[in-house]
DSSP file (Angstrom, degrees, kcal/mol; ACC not computed):
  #  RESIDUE AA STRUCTURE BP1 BP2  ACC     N-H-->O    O-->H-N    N-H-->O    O-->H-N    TCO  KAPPA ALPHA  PHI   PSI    X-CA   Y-CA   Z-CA
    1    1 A X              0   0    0      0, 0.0     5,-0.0     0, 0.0     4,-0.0   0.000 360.0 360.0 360.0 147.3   17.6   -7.1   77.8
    2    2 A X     >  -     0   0    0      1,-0.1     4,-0.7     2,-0.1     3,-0.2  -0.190 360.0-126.9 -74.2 160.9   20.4   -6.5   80.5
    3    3 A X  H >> S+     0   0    0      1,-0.2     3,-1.8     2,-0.2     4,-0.6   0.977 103.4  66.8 -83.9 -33.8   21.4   -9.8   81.9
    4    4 A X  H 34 S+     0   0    0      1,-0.3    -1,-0.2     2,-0.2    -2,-0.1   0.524  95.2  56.6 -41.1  -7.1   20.9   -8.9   85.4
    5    5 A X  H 34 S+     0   0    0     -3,-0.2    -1,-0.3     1,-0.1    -2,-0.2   0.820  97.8  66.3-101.6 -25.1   17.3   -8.7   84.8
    6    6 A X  H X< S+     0   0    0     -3,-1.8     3,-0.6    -4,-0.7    -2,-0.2   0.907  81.0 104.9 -51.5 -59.7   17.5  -12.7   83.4
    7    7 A X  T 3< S+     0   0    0     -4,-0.6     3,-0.1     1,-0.2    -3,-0.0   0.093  79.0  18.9 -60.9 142.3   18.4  -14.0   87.1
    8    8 A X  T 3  S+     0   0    0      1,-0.3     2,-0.5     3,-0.1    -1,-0.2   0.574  95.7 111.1 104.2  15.4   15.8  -15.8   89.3
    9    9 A X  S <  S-     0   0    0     -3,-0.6    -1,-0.3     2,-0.1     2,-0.0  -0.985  77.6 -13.0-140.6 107.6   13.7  -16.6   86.1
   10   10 A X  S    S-     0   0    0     -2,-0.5    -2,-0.1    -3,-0.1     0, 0.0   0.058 106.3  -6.3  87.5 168.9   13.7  -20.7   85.3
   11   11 A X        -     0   0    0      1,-0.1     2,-0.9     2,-0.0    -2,-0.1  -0.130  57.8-132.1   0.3 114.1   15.6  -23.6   86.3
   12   12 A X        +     0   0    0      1,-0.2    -1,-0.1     4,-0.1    -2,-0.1  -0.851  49.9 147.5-100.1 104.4   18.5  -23.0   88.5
   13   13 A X        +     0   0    0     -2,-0.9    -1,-0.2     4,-0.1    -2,-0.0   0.591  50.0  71.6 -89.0   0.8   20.9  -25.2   86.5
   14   14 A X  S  > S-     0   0    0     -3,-0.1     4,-1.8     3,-0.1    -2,-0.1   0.500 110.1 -55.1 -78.0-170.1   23.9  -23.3   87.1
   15   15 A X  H  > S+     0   0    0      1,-0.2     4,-1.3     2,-0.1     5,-0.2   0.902 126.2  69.6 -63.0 -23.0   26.1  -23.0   90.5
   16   16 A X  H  > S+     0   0    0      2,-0.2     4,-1.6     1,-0.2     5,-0.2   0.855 100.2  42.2 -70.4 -31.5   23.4  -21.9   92.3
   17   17 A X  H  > S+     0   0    0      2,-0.2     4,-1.4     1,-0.1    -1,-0.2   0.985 118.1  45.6 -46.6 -56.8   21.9  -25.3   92.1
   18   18 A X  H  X S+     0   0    0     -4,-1.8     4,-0.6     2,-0.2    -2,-0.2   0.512 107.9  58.2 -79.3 -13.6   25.1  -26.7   92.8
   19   19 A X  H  X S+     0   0    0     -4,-1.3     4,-0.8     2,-0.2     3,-0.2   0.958 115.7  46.2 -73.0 -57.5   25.6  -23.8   96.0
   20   20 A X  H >X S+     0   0    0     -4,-1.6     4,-4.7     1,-0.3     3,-0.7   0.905 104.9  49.4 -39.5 -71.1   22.4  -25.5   97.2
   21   21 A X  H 3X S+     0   0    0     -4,-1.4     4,-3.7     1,-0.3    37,-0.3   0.811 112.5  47.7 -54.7 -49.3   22.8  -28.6   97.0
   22   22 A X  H 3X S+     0   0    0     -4,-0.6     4,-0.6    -3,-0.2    -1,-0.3   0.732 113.9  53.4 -80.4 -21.1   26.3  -28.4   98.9
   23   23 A X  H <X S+     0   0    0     -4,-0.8     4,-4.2    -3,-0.7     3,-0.3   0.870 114.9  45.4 -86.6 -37.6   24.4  -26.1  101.5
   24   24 A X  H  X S+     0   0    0     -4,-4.7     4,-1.2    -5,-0.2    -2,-0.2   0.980 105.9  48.7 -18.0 -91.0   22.2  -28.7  101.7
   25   25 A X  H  X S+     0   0    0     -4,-3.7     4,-1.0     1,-0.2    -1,-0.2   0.538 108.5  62.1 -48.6 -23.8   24.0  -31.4  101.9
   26   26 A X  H  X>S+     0   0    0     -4,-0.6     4,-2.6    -3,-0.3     5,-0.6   0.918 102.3  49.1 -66.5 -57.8   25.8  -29.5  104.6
   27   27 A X  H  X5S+     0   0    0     -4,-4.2     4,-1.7     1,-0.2    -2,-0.2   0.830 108.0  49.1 -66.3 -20.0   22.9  -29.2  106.9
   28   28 A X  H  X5S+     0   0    0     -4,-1.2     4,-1.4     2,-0.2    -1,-0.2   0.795 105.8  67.3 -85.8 -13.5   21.8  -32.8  106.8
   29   29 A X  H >X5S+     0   0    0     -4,-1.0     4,-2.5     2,-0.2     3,-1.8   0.981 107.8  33.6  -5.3 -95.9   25.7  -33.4  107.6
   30   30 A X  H 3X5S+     0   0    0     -4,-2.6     4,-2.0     1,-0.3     5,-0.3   0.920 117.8  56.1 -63.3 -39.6   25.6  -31.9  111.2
   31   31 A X  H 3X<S+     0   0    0     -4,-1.7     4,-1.4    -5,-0.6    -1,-0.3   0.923 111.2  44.6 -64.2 -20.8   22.1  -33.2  111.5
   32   32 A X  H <X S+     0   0    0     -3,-1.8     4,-2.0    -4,-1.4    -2,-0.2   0.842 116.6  45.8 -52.5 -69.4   23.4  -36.6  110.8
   33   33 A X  H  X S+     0   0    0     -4,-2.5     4,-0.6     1,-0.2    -1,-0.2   0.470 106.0  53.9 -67.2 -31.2   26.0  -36.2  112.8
   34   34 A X  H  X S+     0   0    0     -4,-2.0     4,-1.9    -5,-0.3    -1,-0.2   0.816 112.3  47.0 -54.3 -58.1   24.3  -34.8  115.6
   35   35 A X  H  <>S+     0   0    0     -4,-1.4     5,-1.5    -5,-0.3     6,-0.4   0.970 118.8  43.5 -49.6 -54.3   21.6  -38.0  115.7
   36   36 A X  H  <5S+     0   0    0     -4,-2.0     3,-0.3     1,-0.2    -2,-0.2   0.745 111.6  45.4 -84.5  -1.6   24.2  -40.2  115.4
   37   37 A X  H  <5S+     0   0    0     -4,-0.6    -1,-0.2     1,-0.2    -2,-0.2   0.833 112.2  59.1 -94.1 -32.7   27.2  -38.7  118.1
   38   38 A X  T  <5S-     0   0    0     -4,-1.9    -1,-0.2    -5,-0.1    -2,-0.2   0.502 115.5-115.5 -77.1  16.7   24.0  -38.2  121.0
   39   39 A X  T   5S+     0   0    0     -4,-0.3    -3,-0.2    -3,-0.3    -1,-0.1   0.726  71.0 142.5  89.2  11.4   23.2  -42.0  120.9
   40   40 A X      < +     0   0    0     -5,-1.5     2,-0.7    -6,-0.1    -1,-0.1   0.508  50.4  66.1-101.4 -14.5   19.8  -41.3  119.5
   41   41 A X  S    S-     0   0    0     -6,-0.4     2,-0.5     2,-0.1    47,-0.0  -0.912  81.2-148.1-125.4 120.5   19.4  -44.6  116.7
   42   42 A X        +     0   0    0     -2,-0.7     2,-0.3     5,-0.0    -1,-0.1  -0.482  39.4 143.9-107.2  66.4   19.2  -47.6  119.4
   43   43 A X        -     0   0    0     -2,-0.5     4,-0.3     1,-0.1    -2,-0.1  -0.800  55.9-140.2 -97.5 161.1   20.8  -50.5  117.6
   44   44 A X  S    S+     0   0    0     -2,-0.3     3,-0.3     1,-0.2    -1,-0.1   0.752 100.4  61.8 -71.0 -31.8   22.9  -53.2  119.0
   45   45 A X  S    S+     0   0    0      1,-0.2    -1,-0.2    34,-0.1    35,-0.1   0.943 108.1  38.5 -50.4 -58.7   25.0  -52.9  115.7
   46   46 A X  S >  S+     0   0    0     37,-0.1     3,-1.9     2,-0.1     2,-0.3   0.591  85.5 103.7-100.4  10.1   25.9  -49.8  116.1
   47   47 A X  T 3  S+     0   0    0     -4,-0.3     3,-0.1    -3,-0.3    -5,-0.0  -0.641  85.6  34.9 -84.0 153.7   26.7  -49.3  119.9
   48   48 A X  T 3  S+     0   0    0      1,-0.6    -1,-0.3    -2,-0.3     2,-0.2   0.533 101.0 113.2  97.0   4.1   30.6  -49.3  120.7
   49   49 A X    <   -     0   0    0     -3,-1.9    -1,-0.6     2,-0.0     2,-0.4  -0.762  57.8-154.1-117.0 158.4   31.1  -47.3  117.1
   50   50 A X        -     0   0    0     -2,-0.2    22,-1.7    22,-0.1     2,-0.3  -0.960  20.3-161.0-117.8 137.0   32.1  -44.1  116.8
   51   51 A X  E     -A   71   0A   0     -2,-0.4     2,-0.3    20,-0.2    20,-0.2  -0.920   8.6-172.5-148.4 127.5   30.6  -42.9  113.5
   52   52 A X  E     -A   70   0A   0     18,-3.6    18,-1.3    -2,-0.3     2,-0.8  -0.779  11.9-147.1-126.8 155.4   31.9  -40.0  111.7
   53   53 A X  E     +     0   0A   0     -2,-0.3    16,-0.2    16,-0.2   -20,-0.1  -0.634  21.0 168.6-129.4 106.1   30.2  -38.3  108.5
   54   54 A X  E     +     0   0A   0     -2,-0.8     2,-0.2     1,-0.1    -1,-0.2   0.616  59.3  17.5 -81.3  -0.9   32.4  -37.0  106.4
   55   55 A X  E     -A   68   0A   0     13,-1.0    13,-1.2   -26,-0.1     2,-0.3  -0.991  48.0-164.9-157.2 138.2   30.3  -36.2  103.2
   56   56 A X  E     -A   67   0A   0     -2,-0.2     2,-0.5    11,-0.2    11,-0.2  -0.973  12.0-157.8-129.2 130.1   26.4  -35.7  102.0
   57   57 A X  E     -A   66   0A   0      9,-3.0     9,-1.5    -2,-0.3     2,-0.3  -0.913   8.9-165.0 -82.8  94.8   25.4  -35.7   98.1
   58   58 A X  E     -A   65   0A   0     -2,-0.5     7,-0.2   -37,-0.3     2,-0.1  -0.634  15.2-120.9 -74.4 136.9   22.7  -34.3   98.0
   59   59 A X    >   -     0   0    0      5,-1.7     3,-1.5    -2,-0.3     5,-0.2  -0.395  31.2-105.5 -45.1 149.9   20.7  -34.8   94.4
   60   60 A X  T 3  S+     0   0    0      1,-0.2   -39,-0.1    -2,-0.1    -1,-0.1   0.688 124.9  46.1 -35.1 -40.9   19.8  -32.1   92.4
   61   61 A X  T 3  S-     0   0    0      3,-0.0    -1,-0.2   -40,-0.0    -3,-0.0   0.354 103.9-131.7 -91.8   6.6   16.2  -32.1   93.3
   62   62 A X  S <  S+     0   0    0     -3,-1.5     3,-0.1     2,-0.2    -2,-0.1   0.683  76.5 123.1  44.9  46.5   17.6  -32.4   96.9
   63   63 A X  S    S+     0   0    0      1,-0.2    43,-0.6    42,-0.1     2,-0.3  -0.024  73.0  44.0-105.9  31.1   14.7  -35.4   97.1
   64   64 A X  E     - b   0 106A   0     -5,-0.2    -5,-1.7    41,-0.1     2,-0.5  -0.735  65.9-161.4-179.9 129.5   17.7  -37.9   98.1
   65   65 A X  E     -Ab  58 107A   0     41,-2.2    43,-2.6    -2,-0.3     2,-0.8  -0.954   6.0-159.8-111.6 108.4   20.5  -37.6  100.4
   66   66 A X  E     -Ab  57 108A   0     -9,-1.5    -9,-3.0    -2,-0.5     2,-1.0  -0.925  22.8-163.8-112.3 111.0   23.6  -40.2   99.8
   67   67 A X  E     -A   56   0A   0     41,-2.0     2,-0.4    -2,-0.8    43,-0.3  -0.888   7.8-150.1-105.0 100.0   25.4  -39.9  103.8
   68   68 A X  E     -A   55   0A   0    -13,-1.2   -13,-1.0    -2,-1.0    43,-0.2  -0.693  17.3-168.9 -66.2 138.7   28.6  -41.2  103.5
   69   69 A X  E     +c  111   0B   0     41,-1.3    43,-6.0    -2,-0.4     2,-0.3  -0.638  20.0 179.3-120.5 164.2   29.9  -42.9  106.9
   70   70 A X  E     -A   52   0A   0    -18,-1.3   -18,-3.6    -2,-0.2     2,-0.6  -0.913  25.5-141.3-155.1 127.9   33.2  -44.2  108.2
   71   71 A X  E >>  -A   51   0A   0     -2,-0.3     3,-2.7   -20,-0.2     4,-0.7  -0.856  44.7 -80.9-111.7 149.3   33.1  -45.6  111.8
   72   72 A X  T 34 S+     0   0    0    -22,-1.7     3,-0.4    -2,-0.6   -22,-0.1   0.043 117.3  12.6 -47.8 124.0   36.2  -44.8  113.8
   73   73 A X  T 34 S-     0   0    0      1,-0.2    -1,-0.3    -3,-0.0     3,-0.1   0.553 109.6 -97.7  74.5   6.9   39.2  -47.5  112.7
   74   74 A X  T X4 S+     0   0    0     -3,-2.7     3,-0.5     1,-0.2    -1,-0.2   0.697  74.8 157.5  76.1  11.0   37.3  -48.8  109.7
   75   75 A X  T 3<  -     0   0    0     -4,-0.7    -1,-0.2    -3,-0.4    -4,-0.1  -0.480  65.5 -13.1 -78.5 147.6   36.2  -51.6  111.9
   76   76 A X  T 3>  +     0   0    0      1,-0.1     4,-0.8    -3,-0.1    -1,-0.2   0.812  65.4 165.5  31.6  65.9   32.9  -53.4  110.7
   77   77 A X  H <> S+     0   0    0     -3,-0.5     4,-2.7     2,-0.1     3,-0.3   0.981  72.4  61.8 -72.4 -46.1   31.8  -50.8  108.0
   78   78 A X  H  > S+     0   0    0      1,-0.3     4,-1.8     2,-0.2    -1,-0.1   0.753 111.8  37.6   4.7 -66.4   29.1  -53.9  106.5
   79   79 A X  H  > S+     0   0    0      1,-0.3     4,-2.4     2,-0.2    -1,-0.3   0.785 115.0  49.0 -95.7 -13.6   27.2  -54.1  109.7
   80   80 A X  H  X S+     0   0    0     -4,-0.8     4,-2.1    -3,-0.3     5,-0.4   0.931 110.1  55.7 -76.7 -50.3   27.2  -50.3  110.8
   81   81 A X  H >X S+     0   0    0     -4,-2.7     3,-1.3    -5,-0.2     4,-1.1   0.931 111.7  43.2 -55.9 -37.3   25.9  -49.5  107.2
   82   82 A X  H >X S+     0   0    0     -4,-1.8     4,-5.6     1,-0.2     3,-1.2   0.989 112.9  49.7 -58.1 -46.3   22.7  -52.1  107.7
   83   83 A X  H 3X S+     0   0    0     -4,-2.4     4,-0.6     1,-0.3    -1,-0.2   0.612 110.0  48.3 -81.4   7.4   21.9  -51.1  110.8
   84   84 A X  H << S+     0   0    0     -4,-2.1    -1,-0.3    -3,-1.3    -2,-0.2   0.760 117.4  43.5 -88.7 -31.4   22.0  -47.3  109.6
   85   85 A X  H X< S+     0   0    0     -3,-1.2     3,-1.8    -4,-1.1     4,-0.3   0.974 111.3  61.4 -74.4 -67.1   19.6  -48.6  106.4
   86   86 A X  H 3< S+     0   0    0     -4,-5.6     2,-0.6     1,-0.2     3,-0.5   0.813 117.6  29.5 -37.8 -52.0   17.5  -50.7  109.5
   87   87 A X  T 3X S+     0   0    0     -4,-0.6     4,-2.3    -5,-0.2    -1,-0.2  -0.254  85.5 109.6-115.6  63.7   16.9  -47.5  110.9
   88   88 A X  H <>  +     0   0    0     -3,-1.8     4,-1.7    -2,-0.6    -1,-0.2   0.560  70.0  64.5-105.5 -13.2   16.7  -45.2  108.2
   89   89 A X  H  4 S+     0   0    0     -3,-0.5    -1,-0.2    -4,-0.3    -2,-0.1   0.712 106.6  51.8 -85.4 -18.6   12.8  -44.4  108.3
   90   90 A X  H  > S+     0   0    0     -3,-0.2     4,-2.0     2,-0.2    -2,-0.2   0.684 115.6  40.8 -99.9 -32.1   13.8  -42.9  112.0
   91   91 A X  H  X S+     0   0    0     -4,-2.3     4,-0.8    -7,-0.2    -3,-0.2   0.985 108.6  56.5 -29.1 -79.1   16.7  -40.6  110.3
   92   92 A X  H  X S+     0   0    0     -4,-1.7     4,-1.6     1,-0.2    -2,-0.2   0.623 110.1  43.5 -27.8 -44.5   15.0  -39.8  107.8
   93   93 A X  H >> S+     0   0    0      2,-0.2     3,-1.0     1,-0.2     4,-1.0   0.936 113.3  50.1 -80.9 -42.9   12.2  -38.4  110.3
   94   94 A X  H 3< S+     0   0    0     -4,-2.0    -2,-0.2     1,-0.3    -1,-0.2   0.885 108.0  60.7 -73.1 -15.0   14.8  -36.6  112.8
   95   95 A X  H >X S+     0   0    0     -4,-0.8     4,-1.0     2,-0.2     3,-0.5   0.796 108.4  39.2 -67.2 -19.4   16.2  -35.0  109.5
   96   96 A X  H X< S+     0   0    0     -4,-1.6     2,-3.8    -3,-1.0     3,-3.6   0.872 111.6  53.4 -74.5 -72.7   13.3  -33.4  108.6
   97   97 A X  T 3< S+     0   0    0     -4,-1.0    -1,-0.3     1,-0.3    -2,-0.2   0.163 117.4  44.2 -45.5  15.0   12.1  -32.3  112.0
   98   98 A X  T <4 S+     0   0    0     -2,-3.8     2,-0.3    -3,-0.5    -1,-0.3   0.466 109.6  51.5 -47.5 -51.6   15.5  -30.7  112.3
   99   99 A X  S << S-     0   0    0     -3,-3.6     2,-1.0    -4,-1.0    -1,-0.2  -0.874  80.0-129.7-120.9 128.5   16.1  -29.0  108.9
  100  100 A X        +     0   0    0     -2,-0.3     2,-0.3    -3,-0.1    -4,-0.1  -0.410  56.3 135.0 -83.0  38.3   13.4  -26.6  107.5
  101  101 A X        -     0   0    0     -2,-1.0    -2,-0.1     1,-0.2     4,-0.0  -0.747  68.6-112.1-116.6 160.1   12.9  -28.2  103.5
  102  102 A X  S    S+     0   0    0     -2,-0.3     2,-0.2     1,-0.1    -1,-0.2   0.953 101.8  20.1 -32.0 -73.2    9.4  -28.9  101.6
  103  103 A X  S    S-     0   0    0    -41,-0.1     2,-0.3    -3,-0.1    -1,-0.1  -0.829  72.5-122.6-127.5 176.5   10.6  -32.4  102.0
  104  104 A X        -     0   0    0     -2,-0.2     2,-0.3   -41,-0.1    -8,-0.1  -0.653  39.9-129.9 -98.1 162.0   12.5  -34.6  103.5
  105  105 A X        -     0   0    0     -2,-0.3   -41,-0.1     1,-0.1     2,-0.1  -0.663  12.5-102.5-110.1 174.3   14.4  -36.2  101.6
  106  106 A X  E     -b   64   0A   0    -43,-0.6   -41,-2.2    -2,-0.3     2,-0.5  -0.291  38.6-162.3 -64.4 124.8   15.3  -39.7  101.0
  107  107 A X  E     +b   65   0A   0    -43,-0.2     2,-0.3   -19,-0.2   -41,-0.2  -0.932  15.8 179.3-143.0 133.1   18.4  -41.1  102.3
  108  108 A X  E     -b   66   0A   0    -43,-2.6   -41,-2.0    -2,-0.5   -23,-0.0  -0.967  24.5-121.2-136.6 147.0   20.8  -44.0  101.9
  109  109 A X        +     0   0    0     -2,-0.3   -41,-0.2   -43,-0.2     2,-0.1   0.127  28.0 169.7 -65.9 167.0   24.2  -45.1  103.6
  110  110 A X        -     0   0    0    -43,-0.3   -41,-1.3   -44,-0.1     3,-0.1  -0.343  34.4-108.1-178.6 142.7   27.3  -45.6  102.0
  111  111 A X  B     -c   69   0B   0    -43,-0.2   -41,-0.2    -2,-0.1     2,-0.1  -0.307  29.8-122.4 -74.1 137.2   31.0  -46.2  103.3
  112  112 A X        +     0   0    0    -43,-6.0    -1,-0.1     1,-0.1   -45,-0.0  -0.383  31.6 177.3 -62.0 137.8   33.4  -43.5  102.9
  113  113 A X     >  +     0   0    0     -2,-0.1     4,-0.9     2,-0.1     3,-0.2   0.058  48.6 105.4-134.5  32.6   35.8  -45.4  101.0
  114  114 A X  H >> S+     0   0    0      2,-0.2     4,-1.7     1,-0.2     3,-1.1   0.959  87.0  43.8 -61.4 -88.3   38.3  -41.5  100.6
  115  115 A X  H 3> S+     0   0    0      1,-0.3     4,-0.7     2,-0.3    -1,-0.2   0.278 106.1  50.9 -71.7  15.8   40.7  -42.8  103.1
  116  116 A X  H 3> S+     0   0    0     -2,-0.3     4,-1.8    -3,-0.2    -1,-0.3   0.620 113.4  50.2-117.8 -50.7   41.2  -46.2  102.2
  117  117 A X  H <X S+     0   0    0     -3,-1.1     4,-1.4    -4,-0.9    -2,-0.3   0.809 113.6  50.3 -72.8 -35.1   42.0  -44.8   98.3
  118  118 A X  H  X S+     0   0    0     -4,-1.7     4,-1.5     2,-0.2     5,-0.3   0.989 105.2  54.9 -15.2 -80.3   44.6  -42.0  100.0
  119  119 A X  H  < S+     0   0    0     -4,-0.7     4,-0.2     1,-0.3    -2,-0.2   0.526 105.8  48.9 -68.2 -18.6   46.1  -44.4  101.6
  120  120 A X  H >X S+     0   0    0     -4,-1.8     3,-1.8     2,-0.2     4,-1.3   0.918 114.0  47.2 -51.5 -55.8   46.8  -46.6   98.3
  121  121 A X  H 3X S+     0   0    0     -4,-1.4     4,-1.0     1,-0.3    -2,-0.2   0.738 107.4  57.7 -68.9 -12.9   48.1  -43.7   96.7
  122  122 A X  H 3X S+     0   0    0     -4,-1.5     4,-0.9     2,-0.2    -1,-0.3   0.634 116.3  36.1 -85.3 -28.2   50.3  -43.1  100.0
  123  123 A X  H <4 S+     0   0    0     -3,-1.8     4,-0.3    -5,-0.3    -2,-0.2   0.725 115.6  53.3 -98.8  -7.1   51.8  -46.5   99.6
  124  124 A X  H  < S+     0   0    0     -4,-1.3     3,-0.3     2,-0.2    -2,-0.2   0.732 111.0  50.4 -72.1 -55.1   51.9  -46.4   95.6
  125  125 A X  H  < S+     0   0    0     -4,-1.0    -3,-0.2    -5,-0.2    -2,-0.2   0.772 114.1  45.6 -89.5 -49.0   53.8  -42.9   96.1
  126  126 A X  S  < S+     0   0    0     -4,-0.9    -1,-0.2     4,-0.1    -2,-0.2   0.701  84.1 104.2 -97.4  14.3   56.3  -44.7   98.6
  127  127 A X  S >> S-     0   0    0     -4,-0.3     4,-1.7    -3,-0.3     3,-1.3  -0.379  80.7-108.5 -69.7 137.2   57.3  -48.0   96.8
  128  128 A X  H 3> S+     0   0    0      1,-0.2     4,-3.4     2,-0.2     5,-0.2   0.852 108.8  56.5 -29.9 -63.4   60.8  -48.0   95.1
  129  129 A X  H 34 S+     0   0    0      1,-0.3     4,-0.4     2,-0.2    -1,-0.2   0.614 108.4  45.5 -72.9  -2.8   60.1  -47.9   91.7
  130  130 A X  H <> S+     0   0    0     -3,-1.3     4,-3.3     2,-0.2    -1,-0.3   0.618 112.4  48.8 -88.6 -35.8   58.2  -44.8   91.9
  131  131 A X  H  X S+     0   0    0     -4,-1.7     4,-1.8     2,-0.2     5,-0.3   0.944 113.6  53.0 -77.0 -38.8   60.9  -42.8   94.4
  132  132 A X  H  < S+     0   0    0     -4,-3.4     4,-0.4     2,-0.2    -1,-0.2   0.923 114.0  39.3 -65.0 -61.1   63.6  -44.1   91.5
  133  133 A X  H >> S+     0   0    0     -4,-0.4     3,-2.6     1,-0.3     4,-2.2   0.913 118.6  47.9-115.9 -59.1   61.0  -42.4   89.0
  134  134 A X  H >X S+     0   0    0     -4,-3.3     4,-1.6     1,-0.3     3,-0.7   0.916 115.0  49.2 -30.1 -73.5   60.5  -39.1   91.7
  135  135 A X  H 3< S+     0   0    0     -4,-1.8    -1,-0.3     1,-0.3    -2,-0.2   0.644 107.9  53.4 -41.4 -17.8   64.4  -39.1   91.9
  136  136 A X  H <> S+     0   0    0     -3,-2.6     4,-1.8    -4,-0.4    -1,-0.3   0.801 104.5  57.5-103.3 -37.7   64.9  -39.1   88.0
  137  137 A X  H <X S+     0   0    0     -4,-2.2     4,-0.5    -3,-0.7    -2,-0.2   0.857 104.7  42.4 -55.3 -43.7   62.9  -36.4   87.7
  138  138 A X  H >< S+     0   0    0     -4,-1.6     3,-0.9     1,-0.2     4,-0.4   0.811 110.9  56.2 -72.0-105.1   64.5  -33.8   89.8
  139  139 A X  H >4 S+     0   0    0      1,-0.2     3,-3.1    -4,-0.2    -1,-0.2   0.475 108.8  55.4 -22.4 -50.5   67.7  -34.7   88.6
  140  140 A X  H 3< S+     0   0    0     -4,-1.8    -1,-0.2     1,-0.3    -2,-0.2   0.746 105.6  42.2 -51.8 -19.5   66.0  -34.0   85.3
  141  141 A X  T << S+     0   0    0     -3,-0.9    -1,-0.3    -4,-0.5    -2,-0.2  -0.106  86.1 142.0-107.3  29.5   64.8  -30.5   85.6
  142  142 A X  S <> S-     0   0    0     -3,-3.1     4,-1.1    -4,-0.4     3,-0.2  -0.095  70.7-102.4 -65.8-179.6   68.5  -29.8   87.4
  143  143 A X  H  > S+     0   0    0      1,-0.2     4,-0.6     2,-0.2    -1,-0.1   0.380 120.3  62.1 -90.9  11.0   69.5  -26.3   86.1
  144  144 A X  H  4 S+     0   0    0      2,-0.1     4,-0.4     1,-0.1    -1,-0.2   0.761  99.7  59.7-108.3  -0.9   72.1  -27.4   83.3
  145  145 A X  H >4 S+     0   0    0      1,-0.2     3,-1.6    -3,-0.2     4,-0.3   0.949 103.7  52.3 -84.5 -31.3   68.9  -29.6   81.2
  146  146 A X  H >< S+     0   0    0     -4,-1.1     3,-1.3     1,-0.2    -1,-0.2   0.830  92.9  68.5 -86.1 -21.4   67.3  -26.6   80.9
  147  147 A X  T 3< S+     0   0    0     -4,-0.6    -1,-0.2     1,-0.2    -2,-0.2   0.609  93.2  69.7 -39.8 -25.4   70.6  -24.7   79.3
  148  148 A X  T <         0   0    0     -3,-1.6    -1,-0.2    -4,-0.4    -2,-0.2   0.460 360.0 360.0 -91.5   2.3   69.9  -27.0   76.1
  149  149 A X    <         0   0    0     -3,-1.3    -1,-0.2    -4,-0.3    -2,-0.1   0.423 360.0 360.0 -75.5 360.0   66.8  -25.3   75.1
């Protein structure tokens, strides 16, 4: 049988799952993001934050939504994440009613923790004994080491 006749037929385990999932993941993004930049979720926690979301995982079966957050200057990530969990049954509802899926899915906080791991490797990268190691290299790959091959 040609393979073109195969597609659409089982389980999509393939990229197309994983295309989903990231389109997914996209839309409850902006919806997220949407709730949370118009003021919409009225805790005390979270007024005076700016709260940006830079990433959603969607599961496979796209029945759970992991929204990572970072609120602007890394201040008090702890109490912004409860008081996104406190009101998470009210997300939860303005993501569906936003975004068009069978269900809504399920959704849980967690700090973007990206730029804080950059920014190790950005001071890791300028510490001495790594620019001596950067520096040792070039010199190695200079044009006359490669003449001894």
């Amino acid at each position: 049988m040609p393979r073109h006749h195969q597609r659409g037929h089982g389980k999509s385990t393939g990229p197309e799952g994983s295309q989903r999932q990231l389109r997914v993941g996209e839309l409850v993004r902006h919806a997220v993001s949407d709730i949370l930049s118009q003021g919409s979720v009225h805790d005390p926690e979270l007024e005076g934050h700016i709260i940006t979301v830079p990433e959603v995982r969607m599961s496979p079966d796209l029945k759970l939504a992991t929204i990572y957050v970072m609120p602007l200057g890394g201040r008090d990530t702890n109490g912004v994440v409860a008081a996104l969990d406190r009101n998470k049954k009210y997300l939860r509802g303005e993501v569906a009613r936003r975004i068009n899926l069978k269900f809504a899915p399920d959704i849980r906080f967690r700090v973007d923790e990206r730029f804080d791991e950059a920014e190790r490797i950005e001071k890791l990268l300028r510490t001495p004994a790594v620019q001596k190691d950067l520096a040792h290299e070039t010199d190695d790959s200079s044009p006359e080491s490669d003449q001894d091959e």
